[in-house]
C-alpha positions in Angstrom: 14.6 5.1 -2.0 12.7 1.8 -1.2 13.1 -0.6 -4.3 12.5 -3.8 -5.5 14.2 -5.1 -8.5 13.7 -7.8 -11.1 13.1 -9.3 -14.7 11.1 -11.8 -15.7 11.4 -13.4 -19.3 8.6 -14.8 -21.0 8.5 -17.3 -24.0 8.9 -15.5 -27.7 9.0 -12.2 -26.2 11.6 -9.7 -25.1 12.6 -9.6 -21.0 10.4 -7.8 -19.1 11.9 -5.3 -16.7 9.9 -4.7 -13.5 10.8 -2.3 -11.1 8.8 -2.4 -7.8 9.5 0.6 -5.6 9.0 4.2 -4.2 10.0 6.9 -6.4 9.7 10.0 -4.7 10.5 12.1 -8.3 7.8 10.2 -9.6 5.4 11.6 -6.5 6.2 15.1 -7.2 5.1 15.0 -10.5 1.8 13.4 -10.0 1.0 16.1 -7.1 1.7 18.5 -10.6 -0.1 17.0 -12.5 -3.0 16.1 -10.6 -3.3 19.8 -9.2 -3.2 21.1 -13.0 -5.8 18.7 -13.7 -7.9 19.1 -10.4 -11.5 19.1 -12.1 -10.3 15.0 -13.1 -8.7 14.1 -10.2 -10.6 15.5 -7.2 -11.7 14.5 -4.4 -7.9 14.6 -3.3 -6.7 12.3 -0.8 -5.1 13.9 2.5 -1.8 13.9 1.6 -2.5 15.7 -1.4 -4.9 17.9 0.1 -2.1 19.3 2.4 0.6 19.5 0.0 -2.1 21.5 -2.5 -2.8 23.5 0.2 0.8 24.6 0.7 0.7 25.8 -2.6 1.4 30.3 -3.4 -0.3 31.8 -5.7 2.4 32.0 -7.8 2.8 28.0 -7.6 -0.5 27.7 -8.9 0.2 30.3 -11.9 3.7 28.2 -12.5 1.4 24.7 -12.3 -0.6 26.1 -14.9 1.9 27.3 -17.4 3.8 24.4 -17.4 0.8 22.0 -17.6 -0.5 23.8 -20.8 2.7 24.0 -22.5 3.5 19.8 -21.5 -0.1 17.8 -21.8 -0.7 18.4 -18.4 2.6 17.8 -17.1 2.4 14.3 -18.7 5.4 15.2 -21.0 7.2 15.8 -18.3 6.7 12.0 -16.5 7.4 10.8 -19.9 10.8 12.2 -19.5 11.0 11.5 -16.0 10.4 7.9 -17.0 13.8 7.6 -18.9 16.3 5.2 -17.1 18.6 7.7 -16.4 16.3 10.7 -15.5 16.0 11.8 -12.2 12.4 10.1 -11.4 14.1 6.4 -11.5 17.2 7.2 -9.7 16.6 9.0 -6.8 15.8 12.3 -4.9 18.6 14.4 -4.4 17.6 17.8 -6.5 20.7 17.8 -8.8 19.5 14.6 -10.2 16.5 16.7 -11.5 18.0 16.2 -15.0 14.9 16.9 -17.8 16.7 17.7 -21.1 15.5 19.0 -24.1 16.8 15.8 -25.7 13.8 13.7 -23.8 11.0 16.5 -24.6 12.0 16.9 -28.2 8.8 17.1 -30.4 8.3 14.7 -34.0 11.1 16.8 -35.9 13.5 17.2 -33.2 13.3 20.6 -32.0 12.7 21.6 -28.6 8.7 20.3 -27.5 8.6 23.2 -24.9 10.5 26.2 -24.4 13.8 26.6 -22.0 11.7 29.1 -19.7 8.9 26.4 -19.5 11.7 23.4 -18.6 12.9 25.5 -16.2 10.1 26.4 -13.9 9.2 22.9 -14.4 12.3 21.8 -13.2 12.2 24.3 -10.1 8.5 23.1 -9.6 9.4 19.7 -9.4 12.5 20.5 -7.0 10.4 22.8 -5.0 7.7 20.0 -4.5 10.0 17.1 -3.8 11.9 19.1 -1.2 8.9 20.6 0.7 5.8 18.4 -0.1 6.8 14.8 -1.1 10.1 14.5 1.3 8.5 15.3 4.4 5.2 13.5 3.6 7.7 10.3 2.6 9.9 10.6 5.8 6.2 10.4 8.2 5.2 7.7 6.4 8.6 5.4 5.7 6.9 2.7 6.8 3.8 2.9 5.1 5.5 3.1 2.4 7.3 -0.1 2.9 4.7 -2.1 3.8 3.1 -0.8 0.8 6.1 -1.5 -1.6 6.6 -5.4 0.4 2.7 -5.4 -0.2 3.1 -4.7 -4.4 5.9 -7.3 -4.5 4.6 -10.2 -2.9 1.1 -10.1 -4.9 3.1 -9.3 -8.2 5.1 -12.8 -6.9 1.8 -14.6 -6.2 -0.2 -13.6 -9.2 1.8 -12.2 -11.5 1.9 -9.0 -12.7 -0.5 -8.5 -15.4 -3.1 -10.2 -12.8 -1.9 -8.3 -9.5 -2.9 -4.9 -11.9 -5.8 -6.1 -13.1 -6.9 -6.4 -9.7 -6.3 -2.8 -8.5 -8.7 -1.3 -10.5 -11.9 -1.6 -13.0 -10.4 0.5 -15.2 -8.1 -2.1 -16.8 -9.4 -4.9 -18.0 -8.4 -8.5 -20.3 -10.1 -8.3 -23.7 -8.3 -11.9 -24.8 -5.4 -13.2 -23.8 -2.4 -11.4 -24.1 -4.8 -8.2 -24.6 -5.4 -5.2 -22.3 -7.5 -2.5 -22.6 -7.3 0.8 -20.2 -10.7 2.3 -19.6 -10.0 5.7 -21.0 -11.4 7.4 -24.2 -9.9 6.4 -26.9 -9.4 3.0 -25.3 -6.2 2.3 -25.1 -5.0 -1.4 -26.1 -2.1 -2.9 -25.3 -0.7 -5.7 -26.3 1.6 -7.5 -23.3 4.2 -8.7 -25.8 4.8 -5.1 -26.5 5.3 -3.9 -23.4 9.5 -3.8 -22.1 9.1 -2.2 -18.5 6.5 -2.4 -16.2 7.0 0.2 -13.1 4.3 -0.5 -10.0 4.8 2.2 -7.0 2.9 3.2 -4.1 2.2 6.7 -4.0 1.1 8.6 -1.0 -0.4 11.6 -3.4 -2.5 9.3 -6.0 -6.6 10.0 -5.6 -7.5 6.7 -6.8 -6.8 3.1 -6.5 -4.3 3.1 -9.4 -3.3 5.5 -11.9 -0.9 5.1 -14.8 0.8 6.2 -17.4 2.4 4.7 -20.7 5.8 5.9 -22.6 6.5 4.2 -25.7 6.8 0.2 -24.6 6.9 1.4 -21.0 3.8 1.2 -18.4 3.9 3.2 -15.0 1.3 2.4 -12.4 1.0 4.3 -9.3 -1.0 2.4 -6.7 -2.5 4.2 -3.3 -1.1 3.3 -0.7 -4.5 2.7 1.2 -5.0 -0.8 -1.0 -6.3 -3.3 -0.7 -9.6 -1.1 -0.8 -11.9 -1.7 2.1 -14.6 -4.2 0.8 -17.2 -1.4 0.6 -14.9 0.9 -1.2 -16.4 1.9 -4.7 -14.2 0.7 -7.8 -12.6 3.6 -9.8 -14.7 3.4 -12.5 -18.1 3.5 -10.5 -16.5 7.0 -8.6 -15.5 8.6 -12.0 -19.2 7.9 -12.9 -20.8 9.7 -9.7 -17.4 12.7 -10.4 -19.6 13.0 -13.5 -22.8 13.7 -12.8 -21.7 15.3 -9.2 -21.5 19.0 -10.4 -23.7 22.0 -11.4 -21.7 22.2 -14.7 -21.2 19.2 -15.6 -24.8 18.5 -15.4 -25.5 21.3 -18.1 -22.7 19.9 -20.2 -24.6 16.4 -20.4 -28.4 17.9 -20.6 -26.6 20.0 -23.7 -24.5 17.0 -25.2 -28.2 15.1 -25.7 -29.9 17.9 -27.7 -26.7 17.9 -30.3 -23.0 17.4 -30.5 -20.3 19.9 -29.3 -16.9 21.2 -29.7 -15.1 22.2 -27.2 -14.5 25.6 -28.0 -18.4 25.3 -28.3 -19.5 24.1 -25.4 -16.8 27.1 -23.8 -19.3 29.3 -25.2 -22.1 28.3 -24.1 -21.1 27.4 -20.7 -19.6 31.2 -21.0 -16.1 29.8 -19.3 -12.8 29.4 -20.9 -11.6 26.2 -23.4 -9.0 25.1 -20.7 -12.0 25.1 -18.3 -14.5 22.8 -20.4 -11.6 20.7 -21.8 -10.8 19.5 -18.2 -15.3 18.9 -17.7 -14.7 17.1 -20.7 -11.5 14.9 -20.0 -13.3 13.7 -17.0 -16.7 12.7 -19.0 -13.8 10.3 -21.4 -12.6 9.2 -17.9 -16.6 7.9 -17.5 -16.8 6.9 -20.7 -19.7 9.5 -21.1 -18.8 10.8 -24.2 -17.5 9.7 -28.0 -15.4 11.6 -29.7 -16.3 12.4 -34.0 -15.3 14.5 -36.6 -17.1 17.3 -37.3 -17.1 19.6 -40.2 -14.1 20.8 -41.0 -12.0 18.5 -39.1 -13.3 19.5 -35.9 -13.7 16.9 -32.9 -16.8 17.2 -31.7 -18.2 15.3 -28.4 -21.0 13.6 -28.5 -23.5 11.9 -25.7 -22.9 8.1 -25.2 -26.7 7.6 -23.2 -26.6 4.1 -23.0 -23.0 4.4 -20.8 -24.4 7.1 -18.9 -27.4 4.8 -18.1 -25.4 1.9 -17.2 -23.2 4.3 -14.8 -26.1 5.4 -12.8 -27.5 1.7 -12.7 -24.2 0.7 -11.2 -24.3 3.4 -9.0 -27.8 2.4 -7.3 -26.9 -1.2 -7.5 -23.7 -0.1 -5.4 -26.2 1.8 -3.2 -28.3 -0.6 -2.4 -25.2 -3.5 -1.8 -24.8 -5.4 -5.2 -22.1 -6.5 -6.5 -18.9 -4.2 -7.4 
């Protein structure tokens, strides 16, 4: 494992530990995650590509089951994140430990059950052993340069700057104040925030993805940064992602004439829940839609036109060479 260790301790707050490094667990579980929630995270990078395309049909069933029953595999990174889970500590398989002690749900049972944690666990040992390991070993020194890379501009800039540099999708509201481009925003306050982990990953289809547990923020970073100059900014590809497909495009024409549920726009689309839920994570992604209640309690989507508008005038000012 390539890591970098430190802490840094700012005035009137707690330390801040922040691990630098390649955690190969970690990998694994994006390539999971990011293949349950393909419609999001697509185009894939090559390294992705070719360890998706590896994947049985039964994989893909297992990938699916697990990902419904875990928030998309994110419950499963959550418990990866804990210190002395298997995603911080290294990559032999018997350190694959995911108890039911770090996916228990608000009263304490059992958030998924044992069959589920168990293909998850195979899924994850499966992947690290014949996707992420091989992939890793090609590409030790990429993967060094990229970790060395991560360090030195956390050193130069700092670490809240170094992030906000990686992608548009993080932003500084005030000082002291960030805000992650993702519906509902999510703000977050630096002083509340105990670890910070920053790794390059050789399966992440953007510039930087992330994650936050409790006070803790992961940050995978792709290991092709910096970005070419010409490269388009997250935010500005999520935005083209949105309006680049057949569906999607009905999805917005009907989000103008009224609001929608999900379960609603299934229907009319005549596709499953699952299948509209993942159109309509990526359109919160964009920032295309707001989410309201609707009668009965139901959340219901509903158009925001003057984002869309903005997103396509970025994307013809990006066009035609204007700023990023």
């Amino acid at each position: 494992m390539i890591l970098l260790s430190c802490a840094l301790k700012q005035l009137k707050a707690p330390p801040l530990e922040l691990r630098i490094g390649y955690f190969p667990v970690l990998d694994a579980a994006l390539v999971l995650r990011q293949a349950f929630d393909c419609v999001r995270f697509q185009p894939y990078n090559p390294v992705m590509e070719a360890i998706t395309g590896r994947f049985t049909a039964s994989e893909r069933i297992q990938v699916e089951e697990v990902g419904e029953a875990t928030r998309g595999w994110l419950w499963v990174i959550e418990a990866l994140l804990d210190p002395q889970a298997a995603g911080l500590l290294g990559t032999e398989e018997g350190l694959l430990r995911i108890e039911h002690e770090s996916l228990s749900g608000p009263d304490g049972g059992p958030r998924i059950p044992e069959a589920v944690l168990e293909t998850a666990r195979l899924l994850l040992a499966r992947m690290l052993r014949t996707g992420i390991a091989p992939e890793a070993a090609r590409r030790a020194r990429q993967l060094l340069d990229a970790t060395t890379a991560i360090s030195r501009g956390i050193q130069t800039s700092g670490v809240w700057e170094y992030l906000l540099g990686l992608s548009d999708r993080l932003y500084r509201e005030k000082p002291g104040e960030f805000i992650f481009r993702i519906k509902p925003e999510l703000r977050v306050r630096e002083e509340e925030v105990t670890r910070i982990i920053v790794m390059p990953s050789l399966v992440v289809t953007r510039r930087m993805s992330f994650w936050k547990s409790g006070s803790t923020l992961l940050f995978f970073v792709s290991t092709a940064s910096p970005a070419p100059v010409d490269d388009p900014p997250d935010g500005l590809l999520l935005s083209a992602l949105a309006v680049g497909d057949r569906t999607r495009l009905r999805m917005l024409r009907h989000l103008a004439e009224q609001p929608a549920t999900n379960l609603e726009m299934a229907e009319f689309l005549g596709v499953n829940p699952s299948t509209a839920s993942r159109h309509f994570k990526l359109f919160k992604d964009a920032g295309f839609v707001e989410m309201r209640a609707g009668e009965g309690g139901r959340t219901e989507y509903e158009l925001a036109p003057e984002a869309v508008a903005t997103a396509l005038e970025a994307i013809v000012a990006f066009i035609q060479g204007g700023a990023q």
